[in-house]
Each structure stands twice: as structure tokens, then as C-alpha cells.
N, C-alpha and C positions, 0 to 999 in steps of 0.2 A: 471627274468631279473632285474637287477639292475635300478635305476634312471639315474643312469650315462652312463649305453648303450644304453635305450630308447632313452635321449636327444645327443646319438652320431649318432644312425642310424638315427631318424631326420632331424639331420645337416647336414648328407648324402643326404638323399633322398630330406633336401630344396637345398642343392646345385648343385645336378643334375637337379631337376625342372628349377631352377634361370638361371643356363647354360644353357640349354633346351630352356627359354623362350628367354632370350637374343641373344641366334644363330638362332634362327625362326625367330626373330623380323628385326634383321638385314637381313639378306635373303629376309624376307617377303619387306622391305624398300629399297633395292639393288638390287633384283634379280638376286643374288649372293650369295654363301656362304660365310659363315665368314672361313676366313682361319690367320693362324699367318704369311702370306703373309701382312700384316697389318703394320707389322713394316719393311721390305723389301724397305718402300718408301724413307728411308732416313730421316736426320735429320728436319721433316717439323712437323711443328703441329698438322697435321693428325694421324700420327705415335706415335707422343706422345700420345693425345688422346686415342688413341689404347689400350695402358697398357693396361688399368683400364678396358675396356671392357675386351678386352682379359683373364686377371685376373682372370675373374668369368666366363666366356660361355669356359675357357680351356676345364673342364670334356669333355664338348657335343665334341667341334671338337678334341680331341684326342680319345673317341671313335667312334667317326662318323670317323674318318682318319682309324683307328683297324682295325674295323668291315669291311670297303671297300678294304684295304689291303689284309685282310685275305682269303675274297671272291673275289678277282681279281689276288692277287699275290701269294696264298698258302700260305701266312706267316705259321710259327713253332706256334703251340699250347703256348711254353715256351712266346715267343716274344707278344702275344697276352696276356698272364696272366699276364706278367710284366706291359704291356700299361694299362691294365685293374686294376690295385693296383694305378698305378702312379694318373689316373685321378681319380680312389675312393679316395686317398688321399688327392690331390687335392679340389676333389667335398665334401669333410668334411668341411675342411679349411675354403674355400669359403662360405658352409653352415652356420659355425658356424659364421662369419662375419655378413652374411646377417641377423641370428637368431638373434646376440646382437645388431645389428641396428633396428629391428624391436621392439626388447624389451626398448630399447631406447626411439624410437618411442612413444613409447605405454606409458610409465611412463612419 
């Protein structure tokens, strides 16, 4: 494997963690899930707010929203494979954000 696909799967798997911990966190602090019902409140500061989490915890609630789709509604195999690229795309992005802030960080 390459250097350049170690530090992509990585930035994958920190972007899924970071989603991970950010939609637990919120939950665990609401007793609620995080939904992108978040920005639904209208133009209030709350909502703004919102982006920027939303931003990074997308991965976890676009597959936490698949996964319970797929097991309550029968979704198509197809529809679940597409949702499951969008948020690894996603959960890289995100990743690699968080990798160069920490590298930041660090120096």
C-alpha cells in the first residue's frame, strides 16, 4: 500500500470516529438524536450553529438514517450502496480536516 492510501483510509476511519463521537455527544447531552432536522428551525442562531456540527457528525447520521431505513423500510441494496459512498466521501473530507487541525495542533 501506498503512503498516500494509508493517510486516506485514516482520514476515513478519523472521520467516522469524530462523527461517531460528536452524534453520541450530542445525544448523550439532549437526549436526542442528532438529526439535520437542526437547521429546519429557521433563520435563528441555533441553526446557524448547527452547520459546523452537522458538517463533521454527517457520516454517523446518514448511516445511522441507511442502516434504519434499510431495516424498517426494505430499502434497494443500490440506494443503501449510494448512501454508504456519499457518507465515506463525506467521512474522508471531514477526516482529513480534522487530521490537518490536529497536525496544526501539534506543530
Amino acid at each position: 500500500m501506498t503512503p498516500e492510501a494509508i493517510q486516506s483510509f485514516y482520514a476515513l476511519m478519523l472521520g467516522f470516529a469524530w462523527a461517531g463521537f460528536l452524534a453520541t455527544g450530542y445525544q448523550a447531552a439532549t437526549r436526542r438524536p442528532a438529526s439535520f432536522r437542526l437547521l429546519r428551525q429557521g433563520p435563528r442562531p441555533s441553526a446557524f450553529a448547527a452547520i459546523p456540527f452537522l458538517a463533521f457528525a454527517a457520516p454517523f447520521i446518514i448511516m445511522r438514517n441507511t442502516l434504519r431505513a434499510r431495516r424498517f423500510d426494505g430499502r434497494r441494496f443500490e440506494t443503501v450502496m449510494v448512501a454508504t459512498l456519499a457518507a465515506g466521501v463525506w467521512s474522508l473530507l471531514s477526516g482529513t480536516v480534522v487530521a490537518m487541525a490536529v497536525a496544526t495542533v501539534r506543530s
